[in-house]
C-alpha positions in Angstrom: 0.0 0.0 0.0 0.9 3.4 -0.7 1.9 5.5 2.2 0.9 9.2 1.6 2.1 11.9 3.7 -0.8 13.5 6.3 0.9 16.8 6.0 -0.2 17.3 2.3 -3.9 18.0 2.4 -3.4 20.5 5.4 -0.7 22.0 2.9 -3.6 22.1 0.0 -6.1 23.0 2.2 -4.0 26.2 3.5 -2.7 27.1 0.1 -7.0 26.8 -1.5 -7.6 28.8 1.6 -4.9 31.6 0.5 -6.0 31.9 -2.7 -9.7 32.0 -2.5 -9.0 34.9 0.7 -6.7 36.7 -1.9 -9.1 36.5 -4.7 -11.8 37.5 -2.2 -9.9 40.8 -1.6 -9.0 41.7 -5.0 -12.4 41.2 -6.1 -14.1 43.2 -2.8 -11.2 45.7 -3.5 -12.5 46.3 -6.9 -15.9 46.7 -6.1 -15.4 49.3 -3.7 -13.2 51.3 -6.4 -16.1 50.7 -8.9 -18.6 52.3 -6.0 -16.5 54.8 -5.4 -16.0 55.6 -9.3 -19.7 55.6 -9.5 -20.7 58.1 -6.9 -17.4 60.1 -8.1 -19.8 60.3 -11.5 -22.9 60.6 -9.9 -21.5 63.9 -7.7 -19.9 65.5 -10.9 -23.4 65.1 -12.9 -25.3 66.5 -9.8 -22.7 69.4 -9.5 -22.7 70.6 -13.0 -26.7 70.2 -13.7 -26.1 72.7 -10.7 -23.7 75.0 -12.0 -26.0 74.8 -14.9 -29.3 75.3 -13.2 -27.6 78.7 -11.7 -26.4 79.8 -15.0 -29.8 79.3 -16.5 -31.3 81.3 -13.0 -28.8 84.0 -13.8 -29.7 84.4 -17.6 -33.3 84.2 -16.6 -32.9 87.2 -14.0 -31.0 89.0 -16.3 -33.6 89.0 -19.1 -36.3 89.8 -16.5 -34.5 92.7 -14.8 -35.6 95.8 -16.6 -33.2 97.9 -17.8 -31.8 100.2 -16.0 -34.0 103.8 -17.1 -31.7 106.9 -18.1 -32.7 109.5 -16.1 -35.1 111.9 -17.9 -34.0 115.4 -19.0 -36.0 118.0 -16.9 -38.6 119.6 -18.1 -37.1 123.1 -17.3 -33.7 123.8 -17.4 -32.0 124.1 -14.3 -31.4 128.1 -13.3 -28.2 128.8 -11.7 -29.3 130.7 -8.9 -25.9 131.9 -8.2 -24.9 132.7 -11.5 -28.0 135.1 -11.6 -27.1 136.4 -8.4 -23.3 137.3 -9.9 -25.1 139.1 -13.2 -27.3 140.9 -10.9 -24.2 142.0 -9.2 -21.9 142.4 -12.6 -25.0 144.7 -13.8 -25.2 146.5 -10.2 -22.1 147.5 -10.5 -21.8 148.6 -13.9 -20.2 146.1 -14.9 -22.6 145.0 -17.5 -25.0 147.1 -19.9 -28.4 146.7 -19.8 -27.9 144.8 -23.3 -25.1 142.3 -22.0 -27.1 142.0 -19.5 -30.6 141.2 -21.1 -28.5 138.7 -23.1 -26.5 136.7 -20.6 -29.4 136.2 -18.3 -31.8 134.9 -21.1 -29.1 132.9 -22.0 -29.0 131.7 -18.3 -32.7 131.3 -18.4 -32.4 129.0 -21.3 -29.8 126.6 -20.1 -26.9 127.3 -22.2 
């Protein structure tokens, strides 16, 4: 009869062990890098239909807002008060004419 050694299976049976506990962990390790890949995705698609959600806000606001109005002209021009008061004086003190005068205040008067 053949003698066979009764170290051998426990050899076997350690070195099955090794390799299905190694194959275990490669194949776990590579699931959690595929999770991990996949929620890596899953946050860059959520934060640029963000970025573009705001962008599309902003456009929106912006073609809502009115534009800004340019402030009307007034109806009258405005008089220099102190202006007038210095022809007055210019004319008080003879200074003016009554012509140079008559013609620097209307042209006060007027705006110009």
């Amino acid at each position: 009869m053949l003698m066979r050694r009764r170290g051998m299976p426990l050899v076997r049976a350690a070195a099955t062990t090794a390799v299905v506990a190694g194959t275990a962990g490669a194949v776990s390790h590579h699931q959690q890098q595929k999770y991990a890949n996949q929620q890596a995705s899953a946050e860059q698609a959520q934060e640029q239909a963000y970025e573009a959600g705001v962008q599309a806000a902003q456009q929106q606001a912006a073609a809502q807002a009115p534009a800004p109005a340019e402030p009307a002209a007034p109806a009258s021009p405005q008089i220099d008060m102190e202006q007038l008061k210095q022809l007055g004086d210019l004319h008080a003190a003879g200074v003016l004419t009554d012509e140079e005068f008559a013609a620097a205040k209307a042209k006060l008067l007027a705006g110009g």
